[in-house]
SELUM-544744 format. One record per residue: residue number from 1; residue in one letter; x, y, z of N, C-alpha, C in turn. Coordinates in pm, 1 decimal, padded with zeros to 6 digits. Each point is the difference from the previous one (the first is absolute). Layout:
% residues N
   nr  rest       n_u       n_v       n_w      ca_u      ca_v      ca_w       c_u       c_v       c_w
  NUM     a         X         Y         Z         X         Y         Z         X         Y         Z
...
This chain:
% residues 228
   nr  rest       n_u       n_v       n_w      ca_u      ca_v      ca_w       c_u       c_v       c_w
    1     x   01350.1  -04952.6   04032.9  -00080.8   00106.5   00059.5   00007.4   00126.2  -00085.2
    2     x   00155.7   00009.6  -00022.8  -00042.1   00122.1  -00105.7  -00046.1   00008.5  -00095.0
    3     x  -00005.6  -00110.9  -00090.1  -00076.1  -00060.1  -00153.2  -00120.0   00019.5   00022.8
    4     x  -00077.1  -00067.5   00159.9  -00138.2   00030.5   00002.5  -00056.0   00165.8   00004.4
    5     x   00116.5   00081.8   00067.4  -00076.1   00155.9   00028.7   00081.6   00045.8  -00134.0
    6     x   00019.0  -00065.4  -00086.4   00024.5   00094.8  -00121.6  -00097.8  -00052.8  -00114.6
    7     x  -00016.9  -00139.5   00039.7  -00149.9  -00003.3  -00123.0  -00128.5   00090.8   00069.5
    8     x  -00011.1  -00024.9   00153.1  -00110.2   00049.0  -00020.8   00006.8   00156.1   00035.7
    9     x   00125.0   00124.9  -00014.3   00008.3   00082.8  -00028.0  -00081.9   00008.9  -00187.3
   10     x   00083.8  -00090.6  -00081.4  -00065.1   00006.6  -00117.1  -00100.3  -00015.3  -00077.4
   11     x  -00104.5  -00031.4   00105.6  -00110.1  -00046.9  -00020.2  -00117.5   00131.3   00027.8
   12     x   00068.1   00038.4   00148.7  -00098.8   00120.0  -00022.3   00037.4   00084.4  -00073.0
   13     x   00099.4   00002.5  -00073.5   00040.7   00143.9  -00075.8  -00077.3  -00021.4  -00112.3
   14     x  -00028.9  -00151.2  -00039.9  -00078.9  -00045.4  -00125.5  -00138.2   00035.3   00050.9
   15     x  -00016.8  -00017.1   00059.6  -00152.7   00026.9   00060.1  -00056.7   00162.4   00021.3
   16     x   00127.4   00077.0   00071.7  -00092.3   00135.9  -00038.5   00047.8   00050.8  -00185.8
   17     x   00078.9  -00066.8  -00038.1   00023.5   00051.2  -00130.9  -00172.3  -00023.9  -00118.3
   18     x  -00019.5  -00140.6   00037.0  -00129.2  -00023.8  -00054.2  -00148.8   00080.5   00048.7
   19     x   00020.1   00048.6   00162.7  -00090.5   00074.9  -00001.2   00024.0   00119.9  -00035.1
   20     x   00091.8   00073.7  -00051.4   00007.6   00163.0  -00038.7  -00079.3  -00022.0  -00094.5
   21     x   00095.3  -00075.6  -00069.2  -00042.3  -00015.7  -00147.9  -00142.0  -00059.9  -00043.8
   22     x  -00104.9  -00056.7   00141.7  -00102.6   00003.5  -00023.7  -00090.0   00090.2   00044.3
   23     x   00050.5   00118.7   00061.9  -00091.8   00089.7   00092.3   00053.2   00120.8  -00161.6
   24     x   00072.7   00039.2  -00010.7   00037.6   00078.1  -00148.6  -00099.0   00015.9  -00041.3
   25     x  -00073.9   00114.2  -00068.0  -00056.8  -00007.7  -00071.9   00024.4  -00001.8  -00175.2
   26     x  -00018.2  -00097.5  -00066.6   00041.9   00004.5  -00158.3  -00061.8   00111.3  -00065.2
   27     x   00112.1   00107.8  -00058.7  -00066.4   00075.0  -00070.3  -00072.2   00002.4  -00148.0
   28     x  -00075.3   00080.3  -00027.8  -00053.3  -00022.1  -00101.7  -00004.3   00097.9  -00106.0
   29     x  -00037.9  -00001.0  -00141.1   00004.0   00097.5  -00068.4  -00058.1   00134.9   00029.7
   30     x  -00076.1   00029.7   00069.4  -00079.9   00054.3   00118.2   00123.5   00099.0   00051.4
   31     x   00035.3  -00075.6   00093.1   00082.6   00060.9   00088.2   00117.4   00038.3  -00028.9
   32     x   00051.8  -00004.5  -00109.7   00107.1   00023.7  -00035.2  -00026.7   00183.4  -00110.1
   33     x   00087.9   00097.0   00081.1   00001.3   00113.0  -00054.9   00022.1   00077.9  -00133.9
   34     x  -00064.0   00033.2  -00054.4   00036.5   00023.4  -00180.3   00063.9   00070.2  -00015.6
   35     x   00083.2   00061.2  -00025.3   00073.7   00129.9   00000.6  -00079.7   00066.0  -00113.3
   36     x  -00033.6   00146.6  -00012.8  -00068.3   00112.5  -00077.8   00046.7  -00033.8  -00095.1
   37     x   00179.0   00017.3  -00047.7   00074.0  -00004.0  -00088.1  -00032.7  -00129.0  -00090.2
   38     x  -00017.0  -00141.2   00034.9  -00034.4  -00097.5  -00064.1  -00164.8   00002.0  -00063.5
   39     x  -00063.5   00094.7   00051.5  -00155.0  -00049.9  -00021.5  -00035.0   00167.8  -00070.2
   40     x  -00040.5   00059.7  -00103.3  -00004.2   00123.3  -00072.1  -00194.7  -00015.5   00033.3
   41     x  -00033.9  -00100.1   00064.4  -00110.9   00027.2  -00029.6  -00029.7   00000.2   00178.7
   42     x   00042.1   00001.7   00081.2  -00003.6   00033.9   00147.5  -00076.7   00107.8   00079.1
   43     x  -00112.7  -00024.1   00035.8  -00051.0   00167.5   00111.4   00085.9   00102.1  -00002.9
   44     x   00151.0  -00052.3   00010.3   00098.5   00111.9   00036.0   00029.8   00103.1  -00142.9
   45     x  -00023.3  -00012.1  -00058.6   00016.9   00063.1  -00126.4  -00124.4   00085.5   00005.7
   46     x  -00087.9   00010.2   00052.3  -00112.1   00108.8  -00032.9  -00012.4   00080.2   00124.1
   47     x   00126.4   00029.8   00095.8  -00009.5   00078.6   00096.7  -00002.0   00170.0  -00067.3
   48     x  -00068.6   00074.2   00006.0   00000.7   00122.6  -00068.3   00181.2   00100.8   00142.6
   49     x  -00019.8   00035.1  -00082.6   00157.8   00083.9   00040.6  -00041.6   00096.4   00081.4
   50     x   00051.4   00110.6   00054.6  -00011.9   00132.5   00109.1   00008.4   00089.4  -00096.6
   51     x  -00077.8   00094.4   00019.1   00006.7   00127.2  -00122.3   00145.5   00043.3  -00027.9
   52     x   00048.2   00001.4   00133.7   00177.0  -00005.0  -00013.0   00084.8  -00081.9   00094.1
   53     x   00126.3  -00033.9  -00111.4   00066.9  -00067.4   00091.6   00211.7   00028.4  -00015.0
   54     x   00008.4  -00065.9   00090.5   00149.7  -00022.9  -00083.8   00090.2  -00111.2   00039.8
   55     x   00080.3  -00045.4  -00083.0   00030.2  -00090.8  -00031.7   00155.9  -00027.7  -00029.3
   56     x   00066.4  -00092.1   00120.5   00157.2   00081.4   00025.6   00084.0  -00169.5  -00043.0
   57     x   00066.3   00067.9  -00133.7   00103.9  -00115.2  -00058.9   00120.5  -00016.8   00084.6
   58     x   00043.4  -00100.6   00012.3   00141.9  -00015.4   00022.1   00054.3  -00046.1  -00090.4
   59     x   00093.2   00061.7  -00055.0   00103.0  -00076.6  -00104.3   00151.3  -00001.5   00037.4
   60     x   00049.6  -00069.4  -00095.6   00136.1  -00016.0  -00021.7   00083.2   00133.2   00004.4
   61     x  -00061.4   00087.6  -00025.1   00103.2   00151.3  -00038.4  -00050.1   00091.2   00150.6
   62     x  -00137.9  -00038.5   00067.6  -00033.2   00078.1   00148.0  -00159.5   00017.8  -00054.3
   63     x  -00059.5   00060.9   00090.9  -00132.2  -00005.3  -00005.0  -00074.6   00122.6  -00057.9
   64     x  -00144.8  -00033.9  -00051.7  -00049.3   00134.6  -00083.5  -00184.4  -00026.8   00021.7
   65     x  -00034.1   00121.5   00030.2  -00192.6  -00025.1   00029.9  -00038.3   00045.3  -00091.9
   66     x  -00078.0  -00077.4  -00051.4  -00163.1   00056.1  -00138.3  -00117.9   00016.3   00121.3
   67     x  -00018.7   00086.1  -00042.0  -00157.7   00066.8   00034.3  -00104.0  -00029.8  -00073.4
   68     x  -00102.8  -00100.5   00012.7  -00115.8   00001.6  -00063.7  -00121.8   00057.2  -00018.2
   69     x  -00045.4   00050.2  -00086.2  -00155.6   00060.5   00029.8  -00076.5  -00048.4  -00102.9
   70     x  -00141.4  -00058.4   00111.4  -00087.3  -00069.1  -00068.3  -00046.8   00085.9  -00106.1
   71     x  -00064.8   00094.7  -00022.1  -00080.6   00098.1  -00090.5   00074.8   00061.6  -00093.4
   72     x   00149.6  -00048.2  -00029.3   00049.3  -00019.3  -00098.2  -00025.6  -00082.9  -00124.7
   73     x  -00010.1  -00132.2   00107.8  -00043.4  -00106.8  -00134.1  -00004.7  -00134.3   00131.4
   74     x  -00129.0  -00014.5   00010.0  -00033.4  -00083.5   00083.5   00014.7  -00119.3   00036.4
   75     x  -00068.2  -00066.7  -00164.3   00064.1  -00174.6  -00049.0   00129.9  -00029.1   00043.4
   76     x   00075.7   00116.0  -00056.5   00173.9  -00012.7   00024.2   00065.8  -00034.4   00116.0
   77     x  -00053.1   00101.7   00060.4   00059.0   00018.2   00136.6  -00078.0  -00105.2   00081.7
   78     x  -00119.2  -00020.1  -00008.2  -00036.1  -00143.7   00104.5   00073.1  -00119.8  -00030.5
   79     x   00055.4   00014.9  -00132.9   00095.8  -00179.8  -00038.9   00178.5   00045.2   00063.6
   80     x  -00005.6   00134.9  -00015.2   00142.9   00071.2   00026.9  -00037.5  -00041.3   00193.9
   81     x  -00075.4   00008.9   00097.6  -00005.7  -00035.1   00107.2  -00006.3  -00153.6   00012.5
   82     x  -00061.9  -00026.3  -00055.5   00007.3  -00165.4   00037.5   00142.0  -00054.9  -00044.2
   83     x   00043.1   00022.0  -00102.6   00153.2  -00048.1  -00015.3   00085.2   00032.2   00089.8
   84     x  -00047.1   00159.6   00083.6   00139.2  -00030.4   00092.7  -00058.8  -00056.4   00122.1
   85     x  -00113.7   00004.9   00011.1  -00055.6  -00093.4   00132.9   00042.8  -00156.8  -00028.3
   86     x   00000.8  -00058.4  -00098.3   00022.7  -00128.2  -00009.6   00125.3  -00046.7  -00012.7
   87     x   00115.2   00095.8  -00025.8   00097.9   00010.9  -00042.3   00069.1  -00046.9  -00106.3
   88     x  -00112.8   00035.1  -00108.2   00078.4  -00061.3  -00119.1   00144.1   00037.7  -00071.4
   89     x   00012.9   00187.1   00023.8   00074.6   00051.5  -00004.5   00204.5  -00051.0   00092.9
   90     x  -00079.2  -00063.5   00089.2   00155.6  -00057.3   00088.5   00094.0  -00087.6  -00088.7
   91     x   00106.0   00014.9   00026.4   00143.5  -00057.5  -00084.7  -00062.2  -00010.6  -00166.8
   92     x  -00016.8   00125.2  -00006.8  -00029.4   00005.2  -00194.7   00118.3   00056.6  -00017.7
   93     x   00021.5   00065.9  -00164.3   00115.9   00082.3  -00034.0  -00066.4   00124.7  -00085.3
   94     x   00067.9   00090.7  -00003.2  -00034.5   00171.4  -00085.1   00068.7  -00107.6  -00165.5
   95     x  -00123.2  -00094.9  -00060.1   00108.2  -00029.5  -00094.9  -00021.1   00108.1  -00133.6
   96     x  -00039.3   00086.5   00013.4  -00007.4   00120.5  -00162.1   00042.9   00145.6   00115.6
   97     x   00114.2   00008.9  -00052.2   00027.1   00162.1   00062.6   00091.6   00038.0  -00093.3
   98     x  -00097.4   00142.4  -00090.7   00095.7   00049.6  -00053.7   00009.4   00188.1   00014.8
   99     x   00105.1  -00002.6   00008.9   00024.7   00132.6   00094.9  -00046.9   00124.3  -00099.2
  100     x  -00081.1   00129.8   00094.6  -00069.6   00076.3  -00014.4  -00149.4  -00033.4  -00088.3
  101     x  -00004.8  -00135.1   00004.6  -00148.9  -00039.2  -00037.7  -00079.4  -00072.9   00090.2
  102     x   00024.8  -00167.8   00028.7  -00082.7  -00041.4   00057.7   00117.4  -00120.3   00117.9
  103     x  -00087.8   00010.6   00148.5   00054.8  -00183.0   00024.6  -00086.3  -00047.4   00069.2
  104     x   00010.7  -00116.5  -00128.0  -00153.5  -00103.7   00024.9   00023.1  -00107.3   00077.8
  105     x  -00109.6  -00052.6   00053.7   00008.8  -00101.5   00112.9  -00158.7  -00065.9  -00018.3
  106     x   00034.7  -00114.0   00094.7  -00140.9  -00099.8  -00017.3  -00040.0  -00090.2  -00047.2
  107     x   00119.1  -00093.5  -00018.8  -00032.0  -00168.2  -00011.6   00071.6  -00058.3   00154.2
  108     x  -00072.6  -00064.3   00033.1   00025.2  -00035.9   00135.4   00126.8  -00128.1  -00089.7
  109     x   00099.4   00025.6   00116.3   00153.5  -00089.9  -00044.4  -00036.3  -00137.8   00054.3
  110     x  -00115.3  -00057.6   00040.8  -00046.9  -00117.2  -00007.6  -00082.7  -00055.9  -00113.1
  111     x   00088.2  -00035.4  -00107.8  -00066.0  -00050.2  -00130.2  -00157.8  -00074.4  -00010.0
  112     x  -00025.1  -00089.3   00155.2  -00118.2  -00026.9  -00056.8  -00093.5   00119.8   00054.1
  113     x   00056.9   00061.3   00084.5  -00106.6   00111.8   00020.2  -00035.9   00106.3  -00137.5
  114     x   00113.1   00019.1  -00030.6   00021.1   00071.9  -00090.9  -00070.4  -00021.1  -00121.4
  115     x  -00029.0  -00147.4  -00033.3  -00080.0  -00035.9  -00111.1  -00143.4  -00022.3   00034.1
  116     x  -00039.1  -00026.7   00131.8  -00105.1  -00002.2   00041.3  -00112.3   00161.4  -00027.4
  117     x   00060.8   00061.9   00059.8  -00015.6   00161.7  -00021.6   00008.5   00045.5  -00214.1
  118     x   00081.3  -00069.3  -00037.4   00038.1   00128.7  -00155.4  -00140.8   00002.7  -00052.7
  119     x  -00131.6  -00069.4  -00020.2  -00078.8   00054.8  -00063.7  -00123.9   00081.0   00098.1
  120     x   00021.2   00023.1   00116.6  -00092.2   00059.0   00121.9  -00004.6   00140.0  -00044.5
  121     x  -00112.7  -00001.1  -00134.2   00028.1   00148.4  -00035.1  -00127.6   00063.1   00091.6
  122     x  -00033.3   00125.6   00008.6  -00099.0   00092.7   00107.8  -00024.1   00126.1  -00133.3
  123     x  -00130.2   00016.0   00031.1   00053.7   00120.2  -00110.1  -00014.3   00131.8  -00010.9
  124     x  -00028.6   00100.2  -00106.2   00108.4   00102.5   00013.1  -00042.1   00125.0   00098.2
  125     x   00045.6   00082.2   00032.4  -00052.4   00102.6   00104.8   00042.4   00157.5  -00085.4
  126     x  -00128.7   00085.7   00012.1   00057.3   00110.5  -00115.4   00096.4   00046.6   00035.6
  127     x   00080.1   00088.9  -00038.5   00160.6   00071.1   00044.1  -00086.1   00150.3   00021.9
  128     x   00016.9   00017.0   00100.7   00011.4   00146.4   00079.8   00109.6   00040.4   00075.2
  129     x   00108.1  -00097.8   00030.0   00126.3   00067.7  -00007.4   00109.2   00002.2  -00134.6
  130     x   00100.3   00089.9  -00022.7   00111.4  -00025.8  -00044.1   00142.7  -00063.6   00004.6
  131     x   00076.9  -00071.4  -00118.0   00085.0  -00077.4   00046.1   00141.0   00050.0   00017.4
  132     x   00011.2   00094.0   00088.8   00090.4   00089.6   00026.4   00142.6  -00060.8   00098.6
  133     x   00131.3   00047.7  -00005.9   00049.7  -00087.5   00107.4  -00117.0  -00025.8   00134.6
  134     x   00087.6  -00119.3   00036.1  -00053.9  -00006.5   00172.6  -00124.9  -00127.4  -00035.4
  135     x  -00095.1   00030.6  -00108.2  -00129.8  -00028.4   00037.4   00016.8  -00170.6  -00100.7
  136     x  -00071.4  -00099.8   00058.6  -00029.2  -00159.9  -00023.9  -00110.7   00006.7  -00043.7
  137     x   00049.2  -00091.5  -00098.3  -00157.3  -00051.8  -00052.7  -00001.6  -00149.7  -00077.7
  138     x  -00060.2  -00079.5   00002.2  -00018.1  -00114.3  -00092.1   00097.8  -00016.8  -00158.2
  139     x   00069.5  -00139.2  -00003.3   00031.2  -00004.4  -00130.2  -00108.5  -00073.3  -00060.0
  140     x  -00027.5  -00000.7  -00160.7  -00113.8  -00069.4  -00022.6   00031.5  -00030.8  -00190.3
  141     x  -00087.7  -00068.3  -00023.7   00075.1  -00027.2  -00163.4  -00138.6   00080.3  -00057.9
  142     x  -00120.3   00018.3   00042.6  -00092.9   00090.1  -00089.8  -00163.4  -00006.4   00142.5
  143     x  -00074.5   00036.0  -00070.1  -00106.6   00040.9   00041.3  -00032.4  -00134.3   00142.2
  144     x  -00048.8  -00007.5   00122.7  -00016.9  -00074.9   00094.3   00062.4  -00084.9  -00005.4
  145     x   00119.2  -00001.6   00025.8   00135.8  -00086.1   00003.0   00090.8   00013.2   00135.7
  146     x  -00050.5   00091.3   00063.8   00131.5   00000.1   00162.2  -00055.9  -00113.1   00066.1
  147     x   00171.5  -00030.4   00012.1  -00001.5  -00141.4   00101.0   00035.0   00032.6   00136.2
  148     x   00141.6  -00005.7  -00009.2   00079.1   00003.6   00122.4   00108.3   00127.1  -00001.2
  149     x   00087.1   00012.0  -00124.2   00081.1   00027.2  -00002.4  -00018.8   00171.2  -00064.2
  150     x   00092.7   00105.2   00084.9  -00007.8   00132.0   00029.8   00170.9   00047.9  -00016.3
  151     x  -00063.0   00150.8  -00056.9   00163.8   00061.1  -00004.8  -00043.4   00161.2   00053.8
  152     x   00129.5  -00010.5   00056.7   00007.4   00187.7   00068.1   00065.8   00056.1  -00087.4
  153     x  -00093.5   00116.5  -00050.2   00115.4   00077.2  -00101.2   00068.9   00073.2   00049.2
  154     x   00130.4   00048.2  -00053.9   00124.2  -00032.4   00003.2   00011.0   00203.7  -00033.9
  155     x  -00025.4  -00002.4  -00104.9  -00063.0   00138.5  -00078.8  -00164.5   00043.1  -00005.2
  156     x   00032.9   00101.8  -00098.1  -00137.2   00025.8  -00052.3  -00044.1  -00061.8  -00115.6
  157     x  -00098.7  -00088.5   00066.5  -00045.7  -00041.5  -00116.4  -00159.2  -00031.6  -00026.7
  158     x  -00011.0   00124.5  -00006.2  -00176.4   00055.9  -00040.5  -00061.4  -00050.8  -00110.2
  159     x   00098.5  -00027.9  -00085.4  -00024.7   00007.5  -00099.6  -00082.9  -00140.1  -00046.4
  160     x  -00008.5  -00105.8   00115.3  -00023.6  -00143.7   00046.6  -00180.9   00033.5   00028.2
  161     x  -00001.2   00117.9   00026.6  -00140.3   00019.6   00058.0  -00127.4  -00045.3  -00121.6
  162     x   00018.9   00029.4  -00094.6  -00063.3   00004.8  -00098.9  -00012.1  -00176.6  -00052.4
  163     x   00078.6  -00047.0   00060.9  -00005.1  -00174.7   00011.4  -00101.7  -00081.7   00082.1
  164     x  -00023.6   00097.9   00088.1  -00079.5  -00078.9   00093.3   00078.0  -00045.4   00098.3
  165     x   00107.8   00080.3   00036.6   00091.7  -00071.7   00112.7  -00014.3   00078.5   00142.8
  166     x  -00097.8  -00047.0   00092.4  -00099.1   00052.4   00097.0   00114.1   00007.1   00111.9
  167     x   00082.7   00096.7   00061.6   00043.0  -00013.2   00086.7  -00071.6  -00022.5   00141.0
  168     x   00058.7  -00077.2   00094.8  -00083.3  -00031.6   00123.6   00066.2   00081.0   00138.3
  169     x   00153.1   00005.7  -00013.3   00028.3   00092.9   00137.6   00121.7   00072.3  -00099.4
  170     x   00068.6   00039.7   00127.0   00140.3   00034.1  -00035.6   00097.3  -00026.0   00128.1
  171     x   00139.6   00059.5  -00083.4   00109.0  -00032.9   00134.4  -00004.5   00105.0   00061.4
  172     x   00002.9   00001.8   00150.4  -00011.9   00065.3   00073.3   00147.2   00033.3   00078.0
  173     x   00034.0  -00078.4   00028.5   00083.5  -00010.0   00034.7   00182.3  -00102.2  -00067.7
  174     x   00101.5   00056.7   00028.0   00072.4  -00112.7  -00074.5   00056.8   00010.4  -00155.6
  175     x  -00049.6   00095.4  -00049.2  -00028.1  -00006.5  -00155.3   00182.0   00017.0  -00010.7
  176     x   00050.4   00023.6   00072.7   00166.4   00014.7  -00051.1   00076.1  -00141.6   00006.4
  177     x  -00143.5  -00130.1   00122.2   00076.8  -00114.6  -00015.1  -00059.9  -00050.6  -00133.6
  178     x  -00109.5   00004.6  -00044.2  -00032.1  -00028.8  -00133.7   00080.8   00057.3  -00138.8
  179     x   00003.0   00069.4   00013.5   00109.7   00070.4  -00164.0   00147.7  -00075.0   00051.0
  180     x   00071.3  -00050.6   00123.8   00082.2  -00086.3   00003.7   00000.1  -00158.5  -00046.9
  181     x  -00132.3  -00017.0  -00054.0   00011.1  -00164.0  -00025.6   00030.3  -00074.0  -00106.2
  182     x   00068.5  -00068.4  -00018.8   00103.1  -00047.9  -00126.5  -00040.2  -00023.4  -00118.2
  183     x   00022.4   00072.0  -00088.6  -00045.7   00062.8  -00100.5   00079.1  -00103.0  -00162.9
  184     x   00091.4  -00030.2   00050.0   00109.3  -00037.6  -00103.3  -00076.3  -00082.7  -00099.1
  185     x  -00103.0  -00096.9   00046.4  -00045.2  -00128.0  -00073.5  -00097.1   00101.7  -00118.7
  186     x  -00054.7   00078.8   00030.3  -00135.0   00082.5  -00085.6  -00106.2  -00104.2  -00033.4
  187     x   00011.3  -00052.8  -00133.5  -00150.6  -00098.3   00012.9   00070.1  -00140.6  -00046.7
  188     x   00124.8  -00020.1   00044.1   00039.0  -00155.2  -00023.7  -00047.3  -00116.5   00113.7
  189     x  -00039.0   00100.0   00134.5  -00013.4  -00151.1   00119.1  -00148.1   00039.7  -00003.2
  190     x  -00083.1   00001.4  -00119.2  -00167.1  -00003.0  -00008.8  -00037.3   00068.2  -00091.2
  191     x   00025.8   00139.6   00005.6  -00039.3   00080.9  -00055.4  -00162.6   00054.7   00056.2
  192     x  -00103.5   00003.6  -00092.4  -00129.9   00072.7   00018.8  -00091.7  -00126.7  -00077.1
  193     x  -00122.1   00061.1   00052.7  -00076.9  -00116.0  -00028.6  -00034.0  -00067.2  -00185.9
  194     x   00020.5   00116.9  -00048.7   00011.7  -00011.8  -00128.6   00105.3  -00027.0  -00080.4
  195     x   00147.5  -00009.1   00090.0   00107.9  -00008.1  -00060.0  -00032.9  -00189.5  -00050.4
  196     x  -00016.6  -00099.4   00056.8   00001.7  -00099.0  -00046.1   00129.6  -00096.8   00133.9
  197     x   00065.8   00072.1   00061.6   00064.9  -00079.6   00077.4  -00009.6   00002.7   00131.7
  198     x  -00077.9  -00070.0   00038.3  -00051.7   00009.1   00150.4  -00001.0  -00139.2   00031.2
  199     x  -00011.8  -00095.8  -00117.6  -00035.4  -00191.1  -00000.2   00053.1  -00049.0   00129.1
  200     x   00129.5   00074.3  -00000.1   00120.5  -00115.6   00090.8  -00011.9   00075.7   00156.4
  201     x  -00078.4   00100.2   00026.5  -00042.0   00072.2   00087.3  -00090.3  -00097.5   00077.1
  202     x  -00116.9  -00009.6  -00078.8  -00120.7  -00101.2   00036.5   00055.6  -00127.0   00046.2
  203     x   00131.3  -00020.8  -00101.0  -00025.3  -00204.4  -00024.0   00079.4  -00029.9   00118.1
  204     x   00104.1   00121.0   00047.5   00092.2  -00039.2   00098.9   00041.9   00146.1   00156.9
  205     x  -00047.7   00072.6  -00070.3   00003.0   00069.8   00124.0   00090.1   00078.7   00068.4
  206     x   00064.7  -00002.0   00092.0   00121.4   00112.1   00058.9   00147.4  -00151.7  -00012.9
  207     x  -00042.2  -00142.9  -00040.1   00120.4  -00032.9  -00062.0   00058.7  -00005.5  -00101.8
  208     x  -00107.2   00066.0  -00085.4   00060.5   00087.3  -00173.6   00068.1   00116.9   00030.5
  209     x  -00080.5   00089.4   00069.4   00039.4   00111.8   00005.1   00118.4   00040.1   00121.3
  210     x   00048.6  -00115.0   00079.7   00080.8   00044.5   00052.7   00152.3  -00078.3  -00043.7
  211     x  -00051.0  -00089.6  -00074.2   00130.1  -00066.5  -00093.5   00018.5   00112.4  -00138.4
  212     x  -00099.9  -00008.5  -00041.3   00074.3   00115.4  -00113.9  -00008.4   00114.5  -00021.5
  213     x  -00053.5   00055.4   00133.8   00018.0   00198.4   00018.7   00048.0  -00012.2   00126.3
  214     x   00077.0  -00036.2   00024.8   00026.1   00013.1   00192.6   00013.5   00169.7   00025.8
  215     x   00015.9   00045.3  -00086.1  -00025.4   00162.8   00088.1  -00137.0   00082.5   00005.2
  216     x  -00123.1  -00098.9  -00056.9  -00100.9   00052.7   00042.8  -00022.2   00061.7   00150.2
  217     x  -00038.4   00090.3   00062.9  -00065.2   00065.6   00101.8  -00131.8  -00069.9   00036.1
  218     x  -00009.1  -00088.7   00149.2  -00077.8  -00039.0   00026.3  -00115.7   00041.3   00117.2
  219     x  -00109.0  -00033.4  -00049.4  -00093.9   00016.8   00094.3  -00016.2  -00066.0   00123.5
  220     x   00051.5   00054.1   00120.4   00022.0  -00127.2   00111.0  -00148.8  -00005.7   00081.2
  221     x  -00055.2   00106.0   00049.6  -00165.6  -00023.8   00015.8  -00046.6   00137.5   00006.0
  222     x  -00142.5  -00002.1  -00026.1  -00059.0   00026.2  -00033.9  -00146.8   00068.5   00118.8
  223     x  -00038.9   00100.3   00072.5  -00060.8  -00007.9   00110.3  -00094.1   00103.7   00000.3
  224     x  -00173.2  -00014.8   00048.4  -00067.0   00117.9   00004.0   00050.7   00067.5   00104.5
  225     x   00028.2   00163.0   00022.5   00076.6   00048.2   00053.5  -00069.1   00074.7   00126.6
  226     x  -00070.2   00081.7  -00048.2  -00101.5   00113.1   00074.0  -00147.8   00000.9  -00079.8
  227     x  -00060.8  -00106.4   00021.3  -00170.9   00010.5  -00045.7  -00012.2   00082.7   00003.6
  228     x  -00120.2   00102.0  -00079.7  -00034.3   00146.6   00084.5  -00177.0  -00051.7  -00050.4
């Protein structure tokens, strides 16, 4: 008797198991969600930005807000909004900080993201601000070349203006947790886009850079703060 109410316990369990699994619907390439970050060519990338905004880091050392303004440099700042809307910026590292000049940021520490993105150049926006402490702007190797990757200067350094280096906001807030961020490496865990060592950045991501700079200062996320 009990053999019989335990097969046919097991029978219906087989039986609604086959109908879930036939009432389910199978998903399809369709239905399955793209993330922004994987697809550079996505609707989401041509959302135009708020004339102003700001934009509140969390890092490793405490938190710091950039202020954006569109009519600074427009191109910029609409790719500077969508990166932190998409969060490309989350668990990256400050890997170029060198003290009283620049600390750069902006390879996403997910290598294939990271390589997906390095040639997503946008291009250039005239400079009507200066690159004075406080104020961000695009790193770039020459004429319509900004990708992703941005540095807050550190100092004054105006002297960048004449480069074509279009600042898009500044720090608003925080700027004392920024001049705290670990400085020691200078341009050995990347350097700048022209230095030539960024390869192992792309090929591998925050497990290069956290095996052989572990005191980089990291970007933990990344958030639009106060639209205006």
């Amino acid at each position: 008797m009990q053999v019989n109410k335990f097969l046919q316990a097991a029978f219906r369990l087989f039986l609604w198991a086959n109908l879930a699994a036939t009432a389910a619907p199978k998903l399809t390439a369709q239905d399955k969600v793209e993330s922004p970050l994987s697809n550079p060519r996505s609707a989401f990338w041509k959302e135009t930005a708020p004339a102003s905004f700001q934009a509140k880091f969390q890092t490793s050392k405490g938190d710091f807000i950039i202020e954006a303004h569109r009519e600074w440099a427009p191109l910029g700042v609409d790719r500077f909004f969508d990166l932190v809307r998409a969060g490309f910026f989350d668990d990256s590292r400050f890997f170029r900080v060198r003290a009283g000049f620049i600390a750069q940021f902006g390879i996403a520490g997910d290598a294939t993201v990271a390589t997906r993105w390095k040639n997503e150049t946008i291009a250039d926006d005239p400079v009507h601000q200066s690159n004075t402490r406080g104020l961000v702007s695009y790193a770039m190797t020459g004429p319509d070349a900004r990708t992703t990757q941005l540095f807050i200067n550190l100092g004054d350094n105006s002297r960048l203006d004449r480069d074509g280096f279009a600042p898009i906001g500044r720090v608003i807030e925080g700027m004392e947790i920024v001049d705290q961020l670990y400085a020691g490496y200078g341009e050995d865990a990347g350097g700048g886009m022209r230095g030539g060592k960024q390869e192992k950045l792309f090929a591998e991501g925050n497990r290069y850079l956290d095996r052989d700079f572990p005191k980089l200062d990291k970007i933990l996320k990344a958030v639009i703060w106060n639209p205006k």
